[in-house]
C-alpha positions as CSV (number, residue, x, y, z in Angstrom):
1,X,18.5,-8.6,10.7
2,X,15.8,-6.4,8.9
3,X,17.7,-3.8,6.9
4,X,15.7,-0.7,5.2
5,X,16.4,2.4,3.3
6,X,16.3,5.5,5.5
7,X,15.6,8.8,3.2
8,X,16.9,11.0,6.2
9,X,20.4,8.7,6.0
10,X,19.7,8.4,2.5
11,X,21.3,4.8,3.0
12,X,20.7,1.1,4.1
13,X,20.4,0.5,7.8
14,X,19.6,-2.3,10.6
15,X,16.0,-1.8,11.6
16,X,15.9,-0.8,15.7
17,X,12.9,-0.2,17.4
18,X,12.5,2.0,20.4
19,X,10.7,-0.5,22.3
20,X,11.8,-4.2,21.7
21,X,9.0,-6.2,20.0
22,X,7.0,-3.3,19.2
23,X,7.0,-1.1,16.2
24,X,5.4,2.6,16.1
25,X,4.5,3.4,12.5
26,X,2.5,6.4,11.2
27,X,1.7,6.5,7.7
28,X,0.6,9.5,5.7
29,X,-3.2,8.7,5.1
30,X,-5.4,10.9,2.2
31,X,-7.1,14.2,1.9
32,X,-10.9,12.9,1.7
33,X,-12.9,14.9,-1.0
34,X,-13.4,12.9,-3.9
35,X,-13.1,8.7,-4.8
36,X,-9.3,7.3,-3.7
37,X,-7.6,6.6,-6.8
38,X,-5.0,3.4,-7.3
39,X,-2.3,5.8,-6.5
40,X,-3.5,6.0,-3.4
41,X,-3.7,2.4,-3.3
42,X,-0.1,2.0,-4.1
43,X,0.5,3.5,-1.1
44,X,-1.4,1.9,1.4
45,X,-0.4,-1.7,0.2
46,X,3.3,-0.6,0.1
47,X,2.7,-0.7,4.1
48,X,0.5,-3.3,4.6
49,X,3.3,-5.7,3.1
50,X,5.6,-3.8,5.6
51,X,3.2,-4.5,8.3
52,X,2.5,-8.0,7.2
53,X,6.2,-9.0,7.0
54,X,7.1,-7.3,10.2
55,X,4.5,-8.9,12.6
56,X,5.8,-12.2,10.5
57,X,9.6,-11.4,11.9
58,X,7.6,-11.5,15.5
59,X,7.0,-7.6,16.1
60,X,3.8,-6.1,17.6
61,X,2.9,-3.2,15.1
62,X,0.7,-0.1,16.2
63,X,0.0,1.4,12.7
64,X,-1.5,4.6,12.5
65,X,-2.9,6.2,9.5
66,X,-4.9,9.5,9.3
67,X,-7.6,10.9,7.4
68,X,-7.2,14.9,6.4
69,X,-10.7,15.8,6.9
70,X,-10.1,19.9,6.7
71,X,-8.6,20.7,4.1
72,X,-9.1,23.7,1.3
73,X,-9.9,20.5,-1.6
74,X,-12.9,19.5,0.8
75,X,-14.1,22.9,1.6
76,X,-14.5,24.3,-2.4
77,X,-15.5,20.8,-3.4
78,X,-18.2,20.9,-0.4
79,X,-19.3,24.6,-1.3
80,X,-19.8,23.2,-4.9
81,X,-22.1,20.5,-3.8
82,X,-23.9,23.0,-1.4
83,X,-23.1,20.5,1.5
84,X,-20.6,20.9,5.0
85,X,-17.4,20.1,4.3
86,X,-17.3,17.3,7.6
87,X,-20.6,15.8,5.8
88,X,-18.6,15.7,2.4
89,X,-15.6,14.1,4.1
90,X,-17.0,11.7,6.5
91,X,-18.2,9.8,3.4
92,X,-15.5,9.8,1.7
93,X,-14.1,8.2,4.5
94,X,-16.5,5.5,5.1
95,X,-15.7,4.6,1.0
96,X,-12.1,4.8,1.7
97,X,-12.3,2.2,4.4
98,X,-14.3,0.1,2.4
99,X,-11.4,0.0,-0.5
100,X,-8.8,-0.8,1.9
101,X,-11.1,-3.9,2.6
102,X,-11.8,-4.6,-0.5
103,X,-8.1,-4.6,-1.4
104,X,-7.2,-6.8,1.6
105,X,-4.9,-4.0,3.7
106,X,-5.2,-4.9,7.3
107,X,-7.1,-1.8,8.7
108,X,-5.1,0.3,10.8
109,X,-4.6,0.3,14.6
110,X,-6.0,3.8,14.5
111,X,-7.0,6.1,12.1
112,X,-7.3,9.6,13.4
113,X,-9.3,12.9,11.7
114,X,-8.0,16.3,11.7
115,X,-11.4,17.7,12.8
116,X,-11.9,15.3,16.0
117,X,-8.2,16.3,17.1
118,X,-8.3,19.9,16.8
119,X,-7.7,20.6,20.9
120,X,-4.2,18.6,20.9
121,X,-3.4,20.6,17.1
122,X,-4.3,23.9,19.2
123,X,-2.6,22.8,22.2
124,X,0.8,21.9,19.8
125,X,1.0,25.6,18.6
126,X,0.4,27.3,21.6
127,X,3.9,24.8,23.2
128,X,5.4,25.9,20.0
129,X,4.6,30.0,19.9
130,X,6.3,29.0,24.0
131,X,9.6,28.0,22.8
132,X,10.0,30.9,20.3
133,X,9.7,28.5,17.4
134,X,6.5,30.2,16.3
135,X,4.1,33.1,16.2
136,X,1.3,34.8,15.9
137,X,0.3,37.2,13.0
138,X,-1.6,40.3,13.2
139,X,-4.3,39.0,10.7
140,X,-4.6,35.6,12.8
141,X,-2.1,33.5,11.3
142,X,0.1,31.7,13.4
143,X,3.5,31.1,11.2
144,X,6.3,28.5,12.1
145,X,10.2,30.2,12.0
146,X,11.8,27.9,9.8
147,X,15.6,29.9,10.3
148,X,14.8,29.2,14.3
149,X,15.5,25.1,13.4
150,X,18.7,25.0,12.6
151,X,18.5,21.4,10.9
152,X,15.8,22.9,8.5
153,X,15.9,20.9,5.1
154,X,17.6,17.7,6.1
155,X,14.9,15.4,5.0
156,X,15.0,16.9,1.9
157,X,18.7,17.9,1.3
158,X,17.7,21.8,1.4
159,X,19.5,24.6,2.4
160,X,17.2,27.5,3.5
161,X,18.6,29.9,1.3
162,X,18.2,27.9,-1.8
163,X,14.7,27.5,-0.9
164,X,14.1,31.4,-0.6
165,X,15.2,32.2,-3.9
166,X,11.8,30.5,-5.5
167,X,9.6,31.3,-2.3
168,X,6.9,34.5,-2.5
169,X,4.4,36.1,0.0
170,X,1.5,36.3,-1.0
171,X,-0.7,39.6,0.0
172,X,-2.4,38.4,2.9
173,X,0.4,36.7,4.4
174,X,2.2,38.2,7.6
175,X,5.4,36.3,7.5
176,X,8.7,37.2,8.5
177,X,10.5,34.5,6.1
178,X,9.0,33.7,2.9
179,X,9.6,30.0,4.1
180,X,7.9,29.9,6.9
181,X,4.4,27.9,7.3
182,X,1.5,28.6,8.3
183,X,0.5,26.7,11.6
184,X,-3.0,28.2,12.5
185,X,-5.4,29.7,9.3
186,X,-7.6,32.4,10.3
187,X,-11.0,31.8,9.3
188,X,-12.5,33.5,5.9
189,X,-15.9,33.9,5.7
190,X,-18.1,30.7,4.7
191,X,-15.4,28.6,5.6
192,X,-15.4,25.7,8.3
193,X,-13.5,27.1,11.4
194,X,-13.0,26.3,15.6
195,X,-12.4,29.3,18.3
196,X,-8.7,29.7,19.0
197,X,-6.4,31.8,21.2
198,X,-5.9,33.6,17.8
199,X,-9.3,33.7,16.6
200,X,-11.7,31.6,14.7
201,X,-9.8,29.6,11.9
202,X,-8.0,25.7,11.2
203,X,-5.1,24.2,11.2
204,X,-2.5,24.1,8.3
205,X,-1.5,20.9,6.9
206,X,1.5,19.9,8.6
207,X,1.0,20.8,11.9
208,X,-2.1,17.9,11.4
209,X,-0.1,15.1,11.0
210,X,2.4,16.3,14.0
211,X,-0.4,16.4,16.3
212,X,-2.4,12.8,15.6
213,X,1.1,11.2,15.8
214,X,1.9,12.7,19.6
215,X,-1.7,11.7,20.5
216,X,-1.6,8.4,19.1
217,X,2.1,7.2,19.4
218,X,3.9,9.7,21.7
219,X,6.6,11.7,21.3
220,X,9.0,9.0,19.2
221,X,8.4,6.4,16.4
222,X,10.2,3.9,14.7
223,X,8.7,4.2,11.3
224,X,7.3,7.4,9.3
225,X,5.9,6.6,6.2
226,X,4.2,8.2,3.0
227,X,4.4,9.1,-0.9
228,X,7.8,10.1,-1.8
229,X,5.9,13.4,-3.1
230,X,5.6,13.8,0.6
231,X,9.0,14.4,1.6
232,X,9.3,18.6,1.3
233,X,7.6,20.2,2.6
234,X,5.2,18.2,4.5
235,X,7.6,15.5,6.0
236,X,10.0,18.0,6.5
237,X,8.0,20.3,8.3
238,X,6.7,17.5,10.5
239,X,10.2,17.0,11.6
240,X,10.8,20.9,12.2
241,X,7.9,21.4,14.3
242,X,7.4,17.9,16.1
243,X,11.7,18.0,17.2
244,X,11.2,21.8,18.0
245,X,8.2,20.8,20.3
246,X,9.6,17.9,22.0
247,X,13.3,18.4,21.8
248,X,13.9,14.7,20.8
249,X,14.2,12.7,17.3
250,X,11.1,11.9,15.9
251,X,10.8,9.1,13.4
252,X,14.2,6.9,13.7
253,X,13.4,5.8,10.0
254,X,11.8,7.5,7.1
255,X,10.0,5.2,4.4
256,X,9.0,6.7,1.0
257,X,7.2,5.2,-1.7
258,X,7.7,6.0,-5.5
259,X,4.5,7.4,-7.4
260,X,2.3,5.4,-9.7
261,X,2.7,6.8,-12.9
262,X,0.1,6.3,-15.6
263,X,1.6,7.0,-19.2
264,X,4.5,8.4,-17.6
265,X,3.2,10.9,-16.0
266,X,2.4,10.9,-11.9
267,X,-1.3,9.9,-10.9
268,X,-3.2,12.9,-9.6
269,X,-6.5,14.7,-9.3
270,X,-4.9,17.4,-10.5
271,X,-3.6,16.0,-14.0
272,X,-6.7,14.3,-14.3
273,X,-5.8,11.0,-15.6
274,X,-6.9,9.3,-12.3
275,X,-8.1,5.7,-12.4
276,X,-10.4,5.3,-9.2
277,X,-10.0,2.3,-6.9
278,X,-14.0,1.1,-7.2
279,X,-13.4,1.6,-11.5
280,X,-9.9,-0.9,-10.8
281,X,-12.2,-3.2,-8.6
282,X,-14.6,-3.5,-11.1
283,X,-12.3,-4.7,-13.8
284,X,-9.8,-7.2,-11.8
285,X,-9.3,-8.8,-8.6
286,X,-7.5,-6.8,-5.7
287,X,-5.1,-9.5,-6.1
288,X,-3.9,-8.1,-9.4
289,X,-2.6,-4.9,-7.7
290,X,-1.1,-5.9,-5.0
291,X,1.0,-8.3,-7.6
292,X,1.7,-5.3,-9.6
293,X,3.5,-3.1,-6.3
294,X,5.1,-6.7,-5.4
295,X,6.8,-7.0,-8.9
296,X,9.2,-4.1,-8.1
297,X,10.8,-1.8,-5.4
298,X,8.4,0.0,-3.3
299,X,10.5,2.9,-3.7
300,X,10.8,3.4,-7.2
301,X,7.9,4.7,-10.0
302,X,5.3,2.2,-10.7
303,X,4.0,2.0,-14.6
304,X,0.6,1.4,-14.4
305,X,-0.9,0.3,-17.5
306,X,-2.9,-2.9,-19.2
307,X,0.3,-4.8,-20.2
308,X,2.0,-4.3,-16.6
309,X,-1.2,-5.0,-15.1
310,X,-1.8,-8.4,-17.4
311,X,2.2,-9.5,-16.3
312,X,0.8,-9.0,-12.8
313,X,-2.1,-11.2,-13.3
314,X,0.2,-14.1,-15.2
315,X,2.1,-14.5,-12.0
316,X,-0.5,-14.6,-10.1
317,X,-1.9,-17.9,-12.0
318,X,1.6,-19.4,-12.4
319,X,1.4,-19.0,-8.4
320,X,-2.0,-20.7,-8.3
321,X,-0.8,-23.4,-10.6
322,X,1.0,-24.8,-8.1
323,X,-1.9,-25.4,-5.7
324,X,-4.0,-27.7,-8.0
325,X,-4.5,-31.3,-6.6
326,X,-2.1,-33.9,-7.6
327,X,-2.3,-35.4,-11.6
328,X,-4.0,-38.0,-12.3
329,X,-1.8,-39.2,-14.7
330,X,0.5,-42.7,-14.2
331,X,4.0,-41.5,-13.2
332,X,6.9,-42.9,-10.9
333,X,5.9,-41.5,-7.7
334,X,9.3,-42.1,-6.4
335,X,11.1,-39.4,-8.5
336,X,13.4,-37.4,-7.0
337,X,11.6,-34.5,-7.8
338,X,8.7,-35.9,-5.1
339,X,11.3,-36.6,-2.6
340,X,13.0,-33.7,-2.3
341,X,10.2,-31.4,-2.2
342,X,11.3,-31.0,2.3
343,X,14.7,-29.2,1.2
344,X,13.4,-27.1,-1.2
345,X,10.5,-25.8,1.7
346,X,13.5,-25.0,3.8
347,X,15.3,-23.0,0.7
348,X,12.3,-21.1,-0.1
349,X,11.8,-20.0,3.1
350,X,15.1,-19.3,3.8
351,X,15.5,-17.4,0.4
352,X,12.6,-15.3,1.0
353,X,13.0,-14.3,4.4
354,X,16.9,-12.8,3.1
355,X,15.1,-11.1,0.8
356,X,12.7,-9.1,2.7
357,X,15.0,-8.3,5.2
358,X,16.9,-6.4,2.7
359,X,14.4,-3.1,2.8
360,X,11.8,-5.5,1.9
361,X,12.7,-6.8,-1.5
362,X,9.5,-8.2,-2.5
363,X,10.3,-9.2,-6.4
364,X,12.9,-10.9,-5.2
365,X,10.7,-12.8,-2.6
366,X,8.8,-13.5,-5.4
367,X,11.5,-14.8,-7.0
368,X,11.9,-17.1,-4.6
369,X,8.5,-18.1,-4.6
370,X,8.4,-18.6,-8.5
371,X,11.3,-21.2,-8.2
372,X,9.7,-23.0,-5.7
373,X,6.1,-23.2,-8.0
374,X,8.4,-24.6,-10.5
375,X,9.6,-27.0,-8.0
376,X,6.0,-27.9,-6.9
377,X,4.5,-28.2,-10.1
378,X,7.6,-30.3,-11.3
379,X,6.7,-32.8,-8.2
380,X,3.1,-33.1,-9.2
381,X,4.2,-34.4,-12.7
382,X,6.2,-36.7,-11.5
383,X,3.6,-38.3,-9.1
384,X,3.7,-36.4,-6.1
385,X,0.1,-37.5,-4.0
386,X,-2.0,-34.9,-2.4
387,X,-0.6,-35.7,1.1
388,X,3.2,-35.4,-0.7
389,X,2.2,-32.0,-2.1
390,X,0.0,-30.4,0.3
391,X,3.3,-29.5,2.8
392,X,4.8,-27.4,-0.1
393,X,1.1,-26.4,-0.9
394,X,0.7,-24.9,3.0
395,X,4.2,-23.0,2.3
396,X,3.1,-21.1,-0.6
397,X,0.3,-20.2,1.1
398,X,2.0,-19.1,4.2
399,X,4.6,-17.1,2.4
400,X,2.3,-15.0,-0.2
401,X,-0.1,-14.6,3.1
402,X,2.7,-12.8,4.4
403,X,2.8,-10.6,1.2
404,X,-1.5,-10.1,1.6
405,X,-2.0,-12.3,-1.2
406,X,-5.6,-14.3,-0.9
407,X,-4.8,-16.6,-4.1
408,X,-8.1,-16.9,-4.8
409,X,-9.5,-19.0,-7.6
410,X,-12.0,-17.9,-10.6
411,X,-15.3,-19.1,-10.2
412,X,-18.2,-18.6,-13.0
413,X,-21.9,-18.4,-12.5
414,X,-23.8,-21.7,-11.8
415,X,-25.2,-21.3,-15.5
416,X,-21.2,-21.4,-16.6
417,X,-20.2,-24.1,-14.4
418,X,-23.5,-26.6,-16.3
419,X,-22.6,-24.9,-19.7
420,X,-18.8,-26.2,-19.2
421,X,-20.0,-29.3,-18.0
422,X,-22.0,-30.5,-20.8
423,X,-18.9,-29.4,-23.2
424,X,-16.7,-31.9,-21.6
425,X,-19.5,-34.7,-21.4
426,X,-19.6,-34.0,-25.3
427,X,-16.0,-33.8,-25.8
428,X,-15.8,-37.2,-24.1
429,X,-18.3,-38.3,-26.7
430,X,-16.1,-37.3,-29.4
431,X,-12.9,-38.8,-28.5
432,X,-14.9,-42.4,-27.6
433,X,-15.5,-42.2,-31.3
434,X,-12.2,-41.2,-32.0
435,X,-12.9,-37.6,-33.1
436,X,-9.7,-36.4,-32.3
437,X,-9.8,-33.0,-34.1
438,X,-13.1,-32.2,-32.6
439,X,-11.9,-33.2,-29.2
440,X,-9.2,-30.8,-29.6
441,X,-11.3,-28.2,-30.8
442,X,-13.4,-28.3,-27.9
443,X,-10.7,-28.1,-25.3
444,X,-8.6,-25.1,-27.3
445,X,-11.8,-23.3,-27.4
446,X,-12.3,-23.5,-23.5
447,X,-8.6,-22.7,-23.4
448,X,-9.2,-19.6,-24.9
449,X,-12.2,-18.9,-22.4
450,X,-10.0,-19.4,-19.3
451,X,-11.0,-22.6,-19.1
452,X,-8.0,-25.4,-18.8
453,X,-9.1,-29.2,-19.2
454,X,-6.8,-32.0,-18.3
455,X,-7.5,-35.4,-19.0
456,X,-6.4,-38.4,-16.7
457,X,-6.7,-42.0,-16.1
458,X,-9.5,-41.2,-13.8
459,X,-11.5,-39.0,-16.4
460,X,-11.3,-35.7,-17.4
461,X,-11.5,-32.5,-14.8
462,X,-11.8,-28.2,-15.4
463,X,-10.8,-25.6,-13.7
464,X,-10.6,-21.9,-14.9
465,X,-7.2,-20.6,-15.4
């Protein structure tokens, strides 16, 4: 039974869908106005290894994830640029798609836009303003009444009253609480806007997300995820206004990932210490980052940094290690490390799969895994053929496939595969005249290249490490 950390429950609980077999998950997306950073990143892996492992466990996953494509950000950074703001966001978008790819994140079953969903958004608040849970402003704001909810602030462990003491209105707001939000934005001049039954204006944020999700997974979902900076107020205003509208519960669970912090501070556009996905890219595999979420809890802070990110690549070779074709060294291919190379598929399996289900506790699955390359790689030294390894070979693979690892090898240029070539030709040279020292030279040099050499019984062979 899949067991995961609820942040409405605040505690540990078995994972029930609405529908058997199926799984309705909508996860926070980005605001599109400038390049995604790795933060970003952090988040979207952090459910595509939910996604992964769930459709593993046999469930049909609808994933949703939007794209905020109105948005104040994308308006003054559009105005700067002297370009529409839909024009501006629209390609941010298209590079946003292409970084998912690039990182290996399954795309989403749909990924909605604020601006090509703006009749439902409309149609939301006017069934809102209905029930009395919102209303209209004089200067064509339409407000949501937080003190009409009575569960306002569960989410987030509020109480209204505490909230108030640090809440203002500003000038041109027409509220009658300082904490309620705005649900319709009436237009200012020079700024993007659609006709409404309140005038010309947008959509606030929250009422975005509420919208997309109704249209694109009904009124109920099993899993609502997002950055845990997400919580208040934008998850809990989602709750207020979707419940008020529909009168039912709407996310049974509520995921939260921690931040990405970069010398211990948060990663944000704001801070500006942002590290772009395409500048990441450019430096190390997607592999690398993906290892670096997997190494701990998805909901707790991830360091970002070289050293954390050099650990991340480590494991990722001590993983590869034990794919390379069996030694060709003499050894007793009978050991009992060979032969029982069956149970210890079963263990791994068994140990990683009890692991996940407990709120997806990927270092330990990891863990898991590690001990079982150690097994592997024990088995090859002892003899193990390729036929004898390539079972516990296919189970590694299956098991960090799950996880969205691609495990793939370095390659060099042609011009570096010759180059390394000739260097072993002439280190085989040396050592049939019994240059040992120079031999060893050679091969420590490569070493320090990424290049590992092993010598058999069959001749010597190179890979990069």
């Amino acid at each position: 039974m899949i067991r995961l950390y609820n942040t409405l429950t605040r505690k540990k609980e078995d994972f029930q869908t609405h529908q058997p077999g199926l799984v309705k998950m909508y996860v926070c997306g980005v605001t599109v106005y400038n390049d995604a950073h790795v933060g970003h990143a952090m988040s979207s892996l952090v459910f595509d290894i939910v996604r992964r492992y769930l459709e593993y466990r046999g469930y049909s996953v609808k994933h949703v994830m939007n794209f905020t494509d109105v948005d104040d950000k994308i308006i003054n950074r559009a105005n700067q640029l002297g370009i529409p703001p839909l024009e501006l966001s629209n390609k941010y978008i298209a590079d946003y798609r292409q970084n998912l790819l690039d990182l290996n994140i399954l795309p989403a079953s749909a990924t909605p836009q604020v601006s090509k969903t703006m009749p439902q958004i409309i149609s939301f608040i006017e069934g809102l303003i209905e029930r009395g849970y919102a209303y209209p402003a004089a200067n064509g704001d339409v407000y949501f009444r937080v003190t009409k909810d009575e569960d306002y602030g569960r989410l987030s462990a509020r109480k209204i009253e505490d909230m108030q003491a640090g809440a203002r209105i500003e000038i041109e707001e027409q509220k009658e609480h300082p904490m309620d939000f705005a649900l319709w934005k009436a237009a200012k001049p020079g700024e993007i806007s659609w006709q409404s039954p309140w005038g010309q204006g947008r959509p606030g944020w929250h009422i975005e997300c509420s919208a997309m999700n109704l249209v694109e997974l009904g009124e109920q979902i099993d899993i609502h995820g997002g950055g845990n900076d997400l919580i208040f107020p934008h998850h809990e205003n989602e709750i207020a206004q979707t419940e008020c509208y529909t009168g039912k519960e709407f996310s049974r669970y509520w995921m939260h990932n921690g931040m990405l912090q970069l010398g211990g501070e948060k990663m944000s556009k704001s801070l500006g210490n942002i590290i772009s996905i395409k500048e990441f890219l450019s430096k190390r595999d997607a592999d690398v980052m993906r290892m670096l979420v997997l190494n701990g809890s998805y909901r707790a802070p991830l360091v970002f940094n070289e050293e954390t990110l050099d650990g991340a690549e480590k494991g990722l070779e001590r993983i590869k290690s034990a794919l390379r074709p069996a030694s060709t060294k003499e050894t007793d291919s009978n050991a009992e490390s060979v032969t029982g190379l069956p149970a210890a598929m079963d263990t791994v399996k068994k140990a990683f799969i009890e692991a996940m289900d407990d709120d997806f506790n990927t270092a330990g699955a990891l863990g898991a895994i590690f001990d079982f390359v150690r097994i592997t790689n024990t088995a090859r030294d002892a003899g193990a053929t390729d036929a004898q390894l390539k079972p516990a070979q296919d189970t590694i693979r299956e098991l960090t496939g799950v996880l969205g690892l691609r495990l793939a090898e370095k390659t060099g240029s042609g011009d570096a595969d010759k180059f390394i070539n000739l260097l072993v030709e002439v280190r085989a040279e040396v050592r049939k005249q019994k240059l040992w020292a120079m031999s060893d030279l050679i091969r420590d040099r490569l070493k320090e290249l990424g290049v590992t050499i092993e010598d058999g019984k069959q001749g010597t062979t190179w890979r990069f490490s």
